[in-house]
LUMZA-389231 format. One line per 10 residues: number of its first residue (from 1); their letters; for each residue x, y, z of N, C-alpha, C, CB. Coordinates in steps of 0.05 Angstrom, whole numbers, plus 5000, padded with zeros to 4 digits. Atoms other than C-alpha are relative to their C-alpha. Glycine has a CB too. Layout:
// LUMZA-389231
NUM	a	X:Y:Z:X:Y:Z:X:Y:Z:X:Y:Z; ...
END
This chain:
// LUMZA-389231
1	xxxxxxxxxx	5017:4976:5000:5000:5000:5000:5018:5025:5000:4981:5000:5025; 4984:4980:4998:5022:5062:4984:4986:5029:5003:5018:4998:4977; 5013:4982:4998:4998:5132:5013:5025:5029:4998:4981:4994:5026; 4984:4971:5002:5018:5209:4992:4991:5017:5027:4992:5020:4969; 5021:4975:4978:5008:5261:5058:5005:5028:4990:5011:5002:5038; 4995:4970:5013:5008:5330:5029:4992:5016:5027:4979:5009:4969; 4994:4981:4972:5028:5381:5084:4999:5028:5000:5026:4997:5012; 5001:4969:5000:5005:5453:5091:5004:5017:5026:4975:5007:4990; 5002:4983:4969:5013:5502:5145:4984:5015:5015:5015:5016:5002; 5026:4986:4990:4957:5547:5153:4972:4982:5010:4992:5018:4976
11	xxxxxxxxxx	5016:5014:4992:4911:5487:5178:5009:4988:5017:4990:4989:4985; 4978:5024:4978:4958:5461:5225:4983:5009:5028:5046:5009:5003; 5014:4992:4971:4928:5467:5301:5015:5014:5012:4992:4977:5019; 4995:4979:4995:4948:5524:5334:5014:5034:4990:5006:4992:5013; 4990:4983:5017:4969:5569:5279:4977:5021:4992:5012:4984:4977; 5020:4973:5003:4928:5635:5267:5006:5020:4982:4998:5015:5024; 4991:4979:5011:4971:5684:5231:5030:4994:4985:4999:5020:5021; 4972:4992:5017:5025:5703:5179:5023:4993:5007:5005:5027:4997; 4977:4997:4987:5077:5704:5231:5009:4974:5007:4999:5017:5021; 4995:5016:4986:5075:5638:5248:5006:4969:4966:4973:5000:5028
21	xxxxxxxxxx	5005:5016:5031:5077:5608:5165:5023:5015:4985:4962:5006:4981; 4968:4987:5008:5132:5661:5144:5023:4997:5005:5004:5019:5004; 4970:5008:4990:5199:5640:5146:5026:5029:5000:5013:4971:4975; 4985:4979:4993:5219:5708:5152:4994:5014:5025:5000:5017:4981; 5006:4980:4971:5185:5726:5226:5005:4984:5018:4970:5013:5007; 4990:5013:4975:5195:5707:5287:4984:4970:5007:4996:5023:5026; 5026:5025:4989:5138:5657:5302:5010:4980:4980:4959:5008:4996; 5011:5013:5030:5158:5613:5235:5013:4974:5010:5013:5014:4965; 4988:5029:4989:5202:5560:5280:4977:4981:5004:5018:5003:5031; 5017:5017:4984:5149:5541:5322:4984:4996:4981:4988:5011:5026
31	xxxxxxxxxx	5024:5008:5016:5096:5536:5266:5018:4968:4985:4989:5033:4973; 4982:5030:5011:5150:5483:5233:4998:4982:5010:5026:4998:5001; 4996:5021:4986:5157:5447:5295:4968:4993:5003:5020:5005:5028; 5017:5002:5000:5086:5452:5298:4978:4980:4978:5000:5022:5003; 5016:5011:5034:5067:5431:5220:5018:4964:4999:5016:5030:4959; 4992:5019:4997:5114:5375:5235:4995:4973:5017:5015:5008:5003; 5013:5021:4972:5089:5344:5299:4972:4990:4988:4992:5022:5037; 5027:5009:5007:5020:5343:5260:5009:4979:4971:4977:5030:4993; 5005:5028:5031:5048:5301:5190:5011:4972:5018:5032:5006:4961; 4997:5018:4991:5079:5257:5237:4977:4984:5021:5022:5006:5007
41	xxxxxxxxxx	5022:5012:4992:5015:5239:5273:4988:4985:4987:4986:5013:5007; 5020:5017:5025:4980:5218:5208:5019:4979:4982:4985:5025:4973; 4980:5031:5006:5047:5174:5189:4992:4981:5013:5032:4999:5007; 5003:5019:4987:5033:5148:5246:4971:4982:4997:5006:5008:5024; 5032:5018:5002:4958:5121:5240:5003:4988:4971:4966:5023:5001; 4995:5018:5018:4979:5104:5174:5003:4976:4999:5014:5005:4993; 4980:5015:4993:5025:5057:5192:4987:4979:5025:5026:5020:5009; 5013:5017:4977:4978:5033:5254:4979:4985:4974:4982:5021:5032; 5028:5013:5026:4926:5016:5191:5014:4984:4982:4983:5025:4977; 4983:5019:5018:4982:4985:5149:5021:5007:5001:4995:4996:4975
51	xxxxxxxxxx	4967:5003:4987:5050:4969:5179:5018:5008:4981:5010:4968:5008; 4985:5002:5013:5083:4960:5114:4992:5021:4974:5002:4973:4999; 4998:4963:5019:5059:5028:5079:5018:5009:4992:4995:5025:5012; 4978:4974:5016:5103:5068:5026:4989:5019:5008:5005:5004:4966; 5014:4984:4993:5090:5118:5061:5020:5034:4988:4993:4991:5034; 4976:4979:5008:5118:5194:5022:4975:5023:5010:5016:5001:4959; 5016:4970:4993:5103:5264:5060:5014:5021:4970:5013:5016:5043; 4988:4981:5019:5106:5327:5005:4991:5025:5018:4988:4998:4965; 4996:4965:4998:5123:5393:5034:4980:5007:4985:5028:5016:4988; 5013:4991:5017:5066:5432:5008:4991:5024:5007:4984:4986:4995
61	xxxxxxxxxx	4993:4981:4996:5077:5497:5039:5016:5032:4987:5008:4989:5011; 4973:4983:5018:5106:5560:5002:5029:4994:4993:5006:5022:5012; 4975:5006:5009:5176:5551:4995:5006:4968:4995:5020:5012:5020; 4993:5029:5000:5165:5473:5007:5023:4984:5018:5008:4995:4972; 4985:5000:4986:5215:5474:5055:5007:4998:5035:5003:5014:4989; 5009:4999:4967:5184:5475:5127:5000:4976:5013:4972:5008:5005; 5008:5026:4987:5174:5400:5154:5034:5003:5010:4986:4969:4976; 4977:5014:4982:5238:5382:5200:5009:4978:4992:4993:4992:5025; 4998:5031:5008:5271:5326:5163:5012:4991:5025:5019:4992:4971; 4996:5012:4975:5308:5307:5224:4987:5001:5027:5019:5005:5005
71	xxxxxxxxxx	5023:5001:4987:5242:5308:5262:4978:4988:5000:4995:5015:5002; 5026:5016:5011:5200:5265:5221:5004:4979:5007:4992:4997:4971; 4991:5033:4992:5188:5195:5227:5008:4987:4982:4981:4981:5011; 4977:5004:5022:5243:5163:5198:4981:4973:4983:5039:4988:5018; 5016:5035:5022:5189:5097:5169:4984:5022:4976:4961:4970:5027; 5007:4980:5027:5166:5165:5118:5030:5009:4991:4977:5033:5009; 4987:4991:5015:5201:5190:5062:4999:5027:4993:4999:4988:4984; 5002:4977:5005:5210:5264:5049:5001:5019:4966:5018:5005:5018; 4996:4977:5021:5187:5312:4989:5006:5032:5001:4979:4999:4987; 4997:4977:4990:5219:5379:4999:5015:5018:4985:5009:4998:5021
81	xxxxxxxxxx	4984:4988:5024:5242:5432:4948:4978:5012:4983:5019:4976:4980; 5022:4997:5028:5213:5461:4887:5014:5023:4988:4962:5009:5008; 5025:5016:5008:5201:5476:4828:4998:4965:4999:4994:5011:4971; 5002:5029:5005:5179:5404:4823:4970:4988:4988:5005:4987:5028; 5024:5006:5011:5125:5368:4787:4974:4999:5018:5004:4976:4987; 5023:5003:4993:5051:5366:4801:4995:5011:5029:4994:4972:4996; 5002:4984:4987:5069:5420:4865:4993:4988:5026:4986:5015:4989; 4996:5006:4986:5041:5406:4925:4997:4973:5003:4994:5012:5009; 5001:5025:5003:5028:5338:4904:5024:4975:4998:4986:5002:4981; 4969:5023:5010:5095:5315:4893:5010:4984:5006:5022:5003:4998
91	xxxxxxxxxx	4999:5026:4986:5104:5239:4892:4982:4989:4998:5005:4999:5022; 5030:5012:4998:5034:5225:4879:5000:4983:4963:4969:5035:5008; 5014:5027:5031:5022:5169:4813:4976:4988:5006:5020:4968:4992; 5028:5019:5008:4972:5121:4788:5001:4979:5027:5004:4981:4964; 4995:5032:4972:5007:5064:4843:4991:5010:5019:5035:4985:5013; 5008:4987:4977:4983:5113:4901:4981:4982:5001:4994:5029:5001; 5031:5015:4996:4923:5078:4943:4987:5029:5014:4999:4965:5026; 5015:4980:4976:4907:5141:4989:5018:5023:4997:5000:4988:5036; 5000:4970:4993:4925:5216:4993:4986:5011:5029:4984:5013:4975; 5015:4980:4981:4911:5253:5054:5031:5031:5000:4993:4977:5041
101	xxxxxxxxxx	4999:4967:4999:4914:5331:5062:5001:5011:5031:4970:5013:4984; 5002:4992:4969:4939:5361:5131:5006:5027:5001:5020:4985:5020; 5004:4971:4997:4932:5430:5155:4993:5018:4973:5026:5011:5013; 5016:4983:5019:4897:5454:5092:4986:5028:5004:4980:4985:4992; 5017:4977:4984:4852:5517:5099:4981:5002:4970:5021:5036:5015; 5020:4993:5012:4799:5542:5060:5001:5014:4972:4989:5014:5018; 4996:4991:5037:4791:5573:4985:4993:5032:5003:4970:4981:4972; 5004:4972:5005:4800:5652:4977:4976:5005:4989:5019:5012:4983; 5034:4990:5008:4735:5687:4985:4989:4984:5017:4986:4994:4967; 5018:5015:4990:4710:5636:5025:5002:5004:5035:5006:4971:4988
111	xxxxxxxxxx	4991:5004:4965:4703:5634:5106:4980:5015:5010:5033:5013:5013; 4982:4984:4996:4707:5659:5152:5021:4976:5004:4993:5021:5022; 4990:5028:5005:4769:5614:5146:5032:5012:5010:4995:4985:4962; 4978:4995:5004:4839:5624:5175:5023:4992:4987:5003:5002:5012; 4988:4995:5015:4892:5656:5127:4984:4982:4976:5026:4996:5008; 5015:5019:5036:4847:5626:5062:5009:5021:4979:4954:4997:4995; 4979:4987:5022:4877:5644:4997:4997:4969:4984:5040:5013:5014; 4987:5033:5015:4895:5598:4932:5014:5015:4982:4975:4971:4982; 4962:4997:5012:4965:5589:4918:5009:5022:5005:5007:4998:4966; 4987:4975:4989:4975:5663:4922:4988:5017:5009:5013:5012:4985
121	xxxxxxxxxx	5023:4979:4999:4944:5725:4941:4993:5012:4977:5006:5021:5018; 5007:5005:5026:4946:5727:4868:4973:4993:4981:5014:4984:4998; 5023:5006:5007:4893:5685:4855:4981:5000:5010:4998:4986:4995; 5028:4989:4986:4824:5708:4865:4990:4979:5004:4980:5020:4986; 5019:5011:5005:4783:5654:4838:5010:4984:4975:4978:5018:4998; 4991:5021:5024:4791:5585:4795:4973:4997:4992:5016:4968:5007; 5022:5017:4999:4729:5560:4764:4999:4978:4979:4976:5016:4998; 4986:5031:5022:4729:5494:4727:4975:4993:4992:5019:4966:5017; 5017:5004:5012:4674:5474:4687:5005:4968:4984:4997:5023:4986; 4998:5027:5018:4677:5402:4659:4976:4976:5016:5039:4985:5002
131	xxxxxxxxxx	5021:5006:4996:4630:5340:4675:5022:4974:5020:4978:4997:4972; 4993:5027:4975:4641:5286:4737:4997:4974:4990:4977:4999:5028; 4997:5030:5013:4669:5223:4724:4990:4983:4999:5012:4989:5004; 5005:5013:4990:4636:5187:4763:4962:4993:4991:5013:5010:5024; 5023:5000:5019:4561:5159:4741:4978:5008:5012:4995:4975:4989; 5025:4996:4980:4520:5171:4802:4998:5025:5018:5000:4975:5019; 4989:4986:4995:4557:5230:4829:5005:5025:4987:5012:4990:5004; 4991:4966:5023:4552:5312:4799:5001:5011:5022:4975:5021:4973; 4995:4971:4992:4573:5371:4827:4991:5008:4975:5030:5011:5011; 5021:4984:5018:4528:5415:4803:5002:5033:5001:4970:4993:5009
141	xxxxxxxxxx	4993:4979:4992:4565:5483:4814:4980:5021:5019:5007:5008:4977; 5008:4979:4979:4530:5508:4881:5010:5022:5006:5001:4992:5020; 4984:4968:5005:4542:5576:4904:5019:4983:5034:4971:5047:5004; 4981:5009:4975:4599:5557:4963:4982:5001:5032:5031:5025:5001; 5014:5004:4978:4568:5534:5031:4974:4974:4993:4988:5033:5009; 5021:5004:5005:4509:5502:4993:5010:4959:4991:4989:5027:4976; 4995:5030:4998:4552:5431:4989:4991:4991:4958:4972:4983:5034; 5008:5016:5023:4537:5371:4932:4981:4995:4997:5007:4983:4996; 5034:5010:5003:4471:5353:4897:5020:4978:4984:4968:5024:4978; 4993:5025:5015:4478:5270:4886:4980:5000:4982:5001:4974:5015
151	xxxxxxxxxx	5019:5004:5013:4432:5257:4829:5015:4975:4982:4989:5028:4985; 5003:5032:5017:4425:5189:4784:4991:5006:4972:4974:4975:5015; 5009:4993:5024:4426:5209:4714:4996:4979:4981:5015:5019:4989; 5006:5023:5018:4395:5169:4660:5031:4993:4983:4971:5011:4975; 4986:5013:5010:4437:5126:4623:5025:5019:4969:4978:4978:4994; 4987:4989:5034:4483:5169:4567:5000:5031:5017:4971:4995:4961; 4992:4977:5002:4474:5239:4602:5016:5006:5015:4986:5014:5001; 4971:4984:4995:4523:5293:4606:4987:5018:5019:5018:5017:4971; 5004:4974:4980:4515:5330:4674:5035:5006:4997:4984:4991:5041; 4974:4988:4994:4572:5385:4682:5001:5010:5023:5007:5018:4984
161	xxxxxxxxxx	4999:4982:4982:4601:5422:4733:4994:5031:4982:5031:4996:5017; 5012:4966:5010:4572:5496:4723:5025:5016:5005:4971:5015:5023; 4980:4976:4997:4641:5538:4734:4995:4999:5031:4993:5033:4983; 4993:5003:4963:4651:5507:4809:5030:5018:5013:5009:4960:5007; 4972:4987:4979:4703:5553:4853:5015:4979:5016:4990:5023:5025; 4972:5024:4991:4765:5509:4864:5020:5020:5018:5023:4983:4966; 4979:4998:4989:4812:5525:4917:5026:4975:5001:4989:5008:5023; 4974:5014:5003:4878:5488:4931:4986:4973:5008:5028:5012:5020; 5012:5009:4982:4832:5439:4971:4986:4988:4973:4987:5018:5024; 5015:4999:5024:4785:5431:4903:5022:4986:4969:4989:5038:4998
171	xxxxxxxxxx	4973:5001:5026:4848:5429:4852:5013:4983:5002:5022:5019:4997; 4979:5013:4985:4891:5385:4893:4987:4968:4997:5003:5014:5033; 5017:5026:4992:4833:5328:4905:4994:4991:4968:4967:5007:5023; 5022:5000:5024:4803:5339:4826:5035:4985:4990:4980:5039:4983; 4971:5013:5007:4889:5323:4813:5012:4971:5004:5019:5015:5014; 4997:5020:4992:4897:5268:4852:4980:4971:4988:4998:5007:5026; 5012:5016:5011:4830:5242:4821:4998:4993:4973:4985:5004:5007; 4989:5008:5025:4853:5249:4749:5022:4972:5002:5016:5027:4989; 4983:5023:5010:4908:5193:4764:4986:4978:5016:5033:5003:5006; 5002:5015:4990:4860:5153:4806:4989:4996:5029:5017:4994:4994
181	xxxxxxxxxx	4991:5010:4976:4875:5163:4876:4979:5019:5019:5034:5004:5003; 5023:4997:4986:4819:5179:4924:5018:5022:5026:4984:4965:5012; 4976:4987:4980:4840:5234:4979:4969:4994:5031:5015:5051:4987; 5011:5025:4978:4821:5197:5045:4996:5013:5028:5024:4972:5003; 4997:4994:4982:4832:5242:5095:5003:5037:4999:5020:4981:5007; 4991:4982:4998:4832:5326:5111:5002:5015:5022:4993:5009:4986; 4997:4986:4978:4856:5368:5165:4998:5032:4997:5025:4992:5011; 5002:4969:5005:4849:5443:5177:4985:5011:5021:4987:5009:4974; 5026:4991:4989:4792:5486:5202:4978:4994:4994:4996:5020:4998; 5025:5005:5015:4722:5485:5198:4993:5007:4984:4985:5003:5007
191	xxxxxxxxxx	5012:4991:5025:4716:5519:5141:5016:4989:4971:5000:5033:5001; 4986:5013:5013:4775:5481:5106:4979:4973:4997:5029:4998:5015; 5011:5028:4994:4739:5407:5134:4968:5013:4978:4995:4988:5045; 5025:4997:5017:4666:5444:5099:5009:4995:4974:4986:5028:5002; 4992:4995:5036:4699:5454:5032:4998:4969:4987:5040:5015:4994; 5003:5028:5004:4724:5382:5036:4984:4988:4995:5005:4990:5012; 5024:5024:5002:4660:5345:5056:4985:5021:4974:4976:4992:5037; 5025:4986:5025:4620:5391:5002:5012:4983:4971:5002:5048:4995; 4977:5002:5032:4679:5363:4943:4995:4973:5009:5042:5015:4995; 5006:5029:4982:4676:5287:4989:4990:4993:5012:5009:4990:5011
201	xxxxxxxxxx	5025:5001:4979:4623:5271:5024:5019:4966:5021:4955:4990:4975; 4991:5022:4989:4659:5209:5032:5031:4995:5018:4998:4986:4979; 4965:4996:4987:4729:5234:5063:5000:5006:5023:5018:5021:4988; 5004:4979:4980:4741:5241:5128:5014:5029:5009:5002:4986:5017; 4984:4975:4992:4760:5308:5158:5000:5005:5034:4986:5029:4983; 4989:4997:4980:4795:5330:5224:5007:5029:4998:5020:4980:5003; 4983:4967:4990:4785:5404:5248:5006:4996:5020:4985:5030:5002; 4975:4999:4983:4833:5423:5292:4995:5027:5005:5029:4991:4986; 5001:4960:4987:4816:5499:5300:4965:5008:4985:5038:5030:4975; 5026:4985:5014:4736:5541:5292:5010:5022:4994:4973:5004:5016
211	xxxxxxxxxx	4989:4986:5000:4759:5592:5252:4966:5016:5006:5021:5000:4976; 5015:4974:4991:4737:5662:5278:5004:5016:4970:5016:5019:5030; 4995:4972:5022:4771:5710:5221:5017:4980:4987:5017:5037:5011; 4975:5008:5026:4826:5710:5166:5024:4994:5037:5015:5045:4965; 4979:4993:4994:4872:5715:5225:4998:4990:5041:5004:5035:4988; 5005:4999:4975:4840:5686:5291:4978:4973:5003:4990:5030:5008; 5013:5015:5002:4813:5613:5306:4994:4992:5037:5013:4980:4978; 5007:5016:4964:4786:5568:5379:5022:4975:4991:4953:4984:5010; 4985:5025:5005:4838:5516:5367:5009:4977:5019:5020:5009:4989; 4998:5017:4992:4848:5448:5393:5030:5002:5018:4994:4983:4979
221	xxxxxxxxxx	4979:5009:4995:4903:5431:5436:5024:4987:4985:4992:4989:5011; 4989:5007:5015:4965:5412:5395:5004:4965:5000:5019:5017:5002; 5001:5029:4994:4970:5344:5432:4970:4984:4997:5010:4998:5030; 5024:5007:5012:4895:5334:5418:4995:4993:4974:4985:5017:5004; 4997:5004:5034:4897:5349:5349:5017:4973:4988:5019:5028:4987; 4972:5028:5007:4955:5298:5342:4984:4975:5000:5030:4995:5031; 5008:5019:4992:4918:5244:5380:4972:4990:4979:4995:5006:5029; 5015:5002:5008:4855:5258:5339:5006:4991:4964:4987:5022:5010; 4984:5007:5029:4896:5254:5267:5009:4979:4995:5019:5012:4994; 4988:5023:4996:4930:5196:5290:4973:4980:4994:5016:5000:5030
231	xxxxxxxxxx	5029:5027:5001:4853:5154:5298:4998:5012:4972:4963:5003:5026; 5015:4996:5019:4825:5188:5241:5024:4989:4969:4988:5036:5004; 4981:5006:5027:4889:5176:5186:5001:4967:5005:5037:5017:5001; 5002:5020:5006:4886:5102:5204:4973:4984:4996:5014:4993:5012; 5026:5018:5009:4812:5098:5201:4992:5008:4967:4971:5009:5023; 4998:4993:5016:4814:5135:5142:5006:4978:4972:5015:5016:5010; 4988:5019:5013:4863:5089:5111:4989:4977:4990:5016:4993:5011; 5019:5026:5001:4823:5026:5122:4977:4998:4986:4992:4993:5024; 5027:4986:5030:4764:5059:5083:5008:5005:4977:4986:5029:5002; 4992:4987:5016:4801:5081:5035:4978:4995:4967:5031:4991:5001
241	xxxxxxxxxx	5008:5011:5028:4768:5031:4974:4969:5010:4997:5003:4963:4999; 5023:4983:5005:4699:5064:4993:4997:5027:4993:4988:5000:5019; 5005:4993:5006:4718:5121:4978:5006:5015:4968:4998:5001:5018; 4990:5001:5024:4715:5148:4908:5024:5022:4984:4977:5000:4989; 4980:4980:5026:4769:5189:4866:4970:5026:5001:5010:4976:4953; 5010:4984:5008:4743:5256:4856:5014:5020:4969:4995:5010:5024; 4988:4998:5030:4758:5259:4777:4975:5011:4985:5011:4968:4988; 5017:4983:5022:4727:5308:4724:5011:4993:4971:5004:5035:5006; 4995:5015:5023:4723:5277:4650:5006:5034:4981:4970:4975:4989; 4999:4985:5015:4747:5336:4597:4980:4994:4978:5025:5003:4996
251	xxxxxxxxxx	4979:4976:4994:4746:5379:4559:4988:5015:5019:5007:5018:4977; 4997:4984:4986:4754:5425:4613:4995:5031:4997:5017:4994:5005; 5006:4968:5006:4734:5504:4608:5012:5010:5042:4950:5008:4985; 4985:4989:4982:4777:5542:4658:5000:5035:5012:5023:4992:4989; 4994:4977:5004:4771:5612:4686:5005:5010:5023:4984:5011:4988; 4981:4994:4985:4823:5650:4725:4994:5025:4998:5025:4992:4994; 5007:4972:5000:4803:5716:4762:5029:5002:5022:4964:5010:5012; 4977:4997:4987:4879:5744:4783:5003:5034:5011:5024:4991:4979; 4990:4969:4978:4894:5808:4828:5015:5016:4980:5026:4994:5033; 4986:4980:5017:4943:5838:4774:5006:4997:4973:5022:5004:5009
261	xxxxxxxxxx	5004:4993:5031:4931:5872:4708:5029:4990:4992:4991:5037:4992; 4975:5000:5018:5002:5856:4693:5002:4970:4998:5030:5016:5013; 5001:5023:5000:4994:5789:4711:4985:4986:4976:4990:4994:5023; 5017:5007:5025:4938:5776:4664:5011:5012:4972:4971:5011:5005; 4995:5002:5018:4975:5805:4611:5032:4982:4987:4994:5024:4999; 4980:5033:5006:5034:5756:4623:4983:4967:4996:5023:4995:5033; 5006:5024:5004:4982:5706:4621:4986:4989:4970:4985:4995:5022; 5014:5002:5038:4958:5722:4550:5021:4997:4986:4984:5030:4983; 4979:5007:5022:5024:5701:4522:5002:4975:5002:5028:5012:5002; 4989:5032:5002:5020:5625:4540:4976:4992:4968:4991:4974:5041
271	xxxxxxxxxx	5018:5011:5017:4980:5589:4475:4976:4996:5016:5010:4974:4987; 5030:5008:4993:4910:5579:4487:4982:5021:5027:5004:4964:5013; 5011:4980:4976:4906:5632:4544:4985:5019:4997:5016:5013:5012; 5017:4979:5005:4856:5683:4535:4988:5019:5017:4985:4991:4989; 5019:4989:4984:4822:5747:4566:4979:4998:4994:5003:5021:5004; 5029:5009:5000:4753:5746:4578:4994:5027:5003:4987:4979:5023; 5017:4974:4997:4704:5799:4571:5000:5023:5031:4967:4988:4995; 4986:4993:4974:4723:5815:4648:5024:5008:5007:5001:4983:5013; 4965:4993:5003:4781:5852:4661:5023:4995:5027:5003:5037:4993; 4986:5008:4982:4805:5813:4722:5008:4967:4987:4984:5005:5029
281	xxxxxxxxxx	5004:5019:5014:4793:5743:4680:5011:4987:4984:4987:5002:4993; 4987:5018:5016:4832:5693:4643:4995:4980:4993:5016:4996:5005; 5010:5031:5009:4810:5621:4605:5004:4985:4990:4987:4994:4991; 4986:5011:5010:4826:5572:4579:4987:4965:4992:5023:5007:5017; 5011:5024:4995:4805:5498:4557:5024:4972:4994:4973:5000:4980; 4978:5015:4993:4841:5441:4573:4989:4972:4994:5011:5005:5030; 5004:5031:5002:4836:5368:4544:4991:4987:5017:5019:4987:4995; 5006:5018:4974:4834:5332:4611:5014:5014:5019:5010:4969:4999; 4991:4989:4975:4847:5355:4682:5035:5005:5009:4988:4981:5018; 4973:5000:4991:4926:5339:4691:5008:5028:4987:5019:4973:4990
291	xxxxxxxxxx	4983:4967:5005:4941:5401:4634:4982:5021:5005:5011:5008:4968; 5002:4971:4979:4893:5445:4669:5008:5004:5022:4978:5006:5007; 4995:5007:4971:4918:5428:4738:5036:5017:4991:4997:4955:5012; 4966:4991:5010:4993:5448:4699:4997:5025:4986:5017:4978:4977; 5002:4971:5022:4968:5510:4662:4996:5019:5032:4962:5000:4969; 5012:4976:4980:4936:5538:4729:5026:5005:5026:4962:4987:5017; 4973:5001:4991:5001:5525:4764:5018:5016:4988:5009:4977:4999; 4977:4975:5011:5035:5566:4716:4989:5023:4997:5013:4996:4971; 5007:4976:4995:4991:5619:4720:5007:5016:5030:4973:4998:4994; 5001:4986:4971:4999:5621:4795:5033:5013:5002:4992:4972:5031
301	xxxxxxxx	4969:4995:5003:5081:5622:4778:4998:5030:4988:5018:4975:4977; 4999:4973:5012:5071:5683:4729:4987:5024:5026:4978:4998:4970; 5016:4969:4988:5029:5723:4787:5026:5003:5012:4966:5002:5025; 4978:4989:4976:5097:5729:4828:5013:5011:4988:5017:4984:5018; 4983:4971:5017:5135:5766:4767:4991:5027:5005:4997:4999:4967; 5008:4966:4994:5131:5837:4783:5013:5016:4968:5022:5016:5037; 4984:4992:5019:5140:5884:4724:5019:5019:5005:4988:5008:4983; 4966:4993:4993:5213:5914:4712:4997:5027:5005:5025:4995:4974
END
């Protein structure tokens, strides 16, 4: 068996603010030792659910660089660096059985959710438009809060997603379910764990903090959180085959609302990129999910060029 843990920082249990996710302020140790103590909890229930787990953590943090390699548990393998393929996913294939997501947070615009954002402060808003893989199973582009409608469509039809708002949370799971691999498990806040169950009904999730603001949650005990990640990643695990991949069949229609006019006009130079009648807006259509998942990744790369 082999499981990916993808590791973020702003969902981690007792983390609240900037200062404690920046590796340029004072607080950014303890959030490390912090984001660390929590992937090694969910190694561990892994590993209580199946001894002999490949088990690979991926940095999935800004720089990619935060986890403690000489603090992890040495029965995981470490992804840490970047650039690197498929981002915070890195390490994740078709042989994967399970994905879980720890200290996630919520999708820009959305919350109240602490620090929510996707990918950058860059990106406003993803919306993905294509139709659910799956035969019994649509997302039916609700407005956010308003969750999944299951419906049982006759035999041959094409339900789509309506231009659903994807955060990293949304992008990450729809990625994982292009090659297959079901994401089994999410940690964060409550407004991170909502997003989740609305995208998985079938995944479990583990908040760890009620967020108040962008910048202010009720958060769990750090040794709580731990204890609670630890049950839930090996019950998780053991479910895993119930639950399903969350995979969208192309073609894909893509549209990207970015914070800077300059940005959007670096993003009208890749092929196929286009503005939209909106002058925050960018689109694009994409064969199948993996080269939208790689196009919207390079858009998020272009928002950090500043012009000269």
């Amino acid at each position: 068996m082999k499981a990916l843990i993808s590791v973020d920082m702003e969902g981690i249990s007792g983390i609240v603010h900037s200062s404690e996710t920046n590796p340029e302020r004072d607080d950014y140790q303890r959030g490390r030792e912090l984001m660390t103590a929590e992937a090694n909890a969910v190694i561990a229930g892994v590993l209580d659910a199946e001894p002999t787990a490949d088990v690979l953590v991926a940095d999935a943090h800004g720089t990619f660089r935060n986890l403690l390699p000489e603090r992890l548990d040495r029965r995981a393998c470490l992804v840490r660096g970047k650039p690197r393929a498929l981002n915070m996913l890195a390490g994740l294939d078709e042989e994967t059985d399970a994905a879980l997501f720890v200290g996630y947070h919520v999708r820009a615009g959305e919350g109240p959710g602490v620090l929510a954002h996707t990918m950058n402060g860059e990106i406003l808003d993803v919306r993905v438009t294509g139709r659910a893989q799956d035969e019994d199973v649509r997302i039916t582009g609700h407005a956010p809060g308003e969750g999944v409608q299951v419906t049982a469509p006759t035999q041959g039809e094409d339900v789509r997603t309506t231009g659903r708002s994807l955060g990293e949370i949304g992008l990450n799971a729809a990625m994982a379910g292009h090659l297959g691999v079901p994401v089994v498990l999410l940690s964060g806040d409550d407004a991170a764990c909502a997003e989740a169950a609305a995208l998985i009904p079938e995944a479990v999730t583990v908040p760890v903090k009620e967020a108040l603001g962008m910048a202010a949650a009720v958060t769990l005990h750090p040794e709580e959180a731990r204890d609670r990640l630890r049950r839930a990643a090996a019950d998780a695990v053991s479910r895993r085959t119930e639950i399903p991949p969350l995979a969208l069949t192309g073609p894909l229609e893509v549209e990207v609302d970015l914070a800077s006019p300059h940005t959007i006009d670096l993003a009208t130079l890749v092929p196929g990129v286009s503005r939209t009648a909106g002058a925050r807006t960018v689109a694009f259509t994409a064969p199948d999910y993996g080269t939208a998942y790689r196009l919207i990744l390079l858009l998020a790369q272009l928002a950090t060029i500043r012009p000269a």
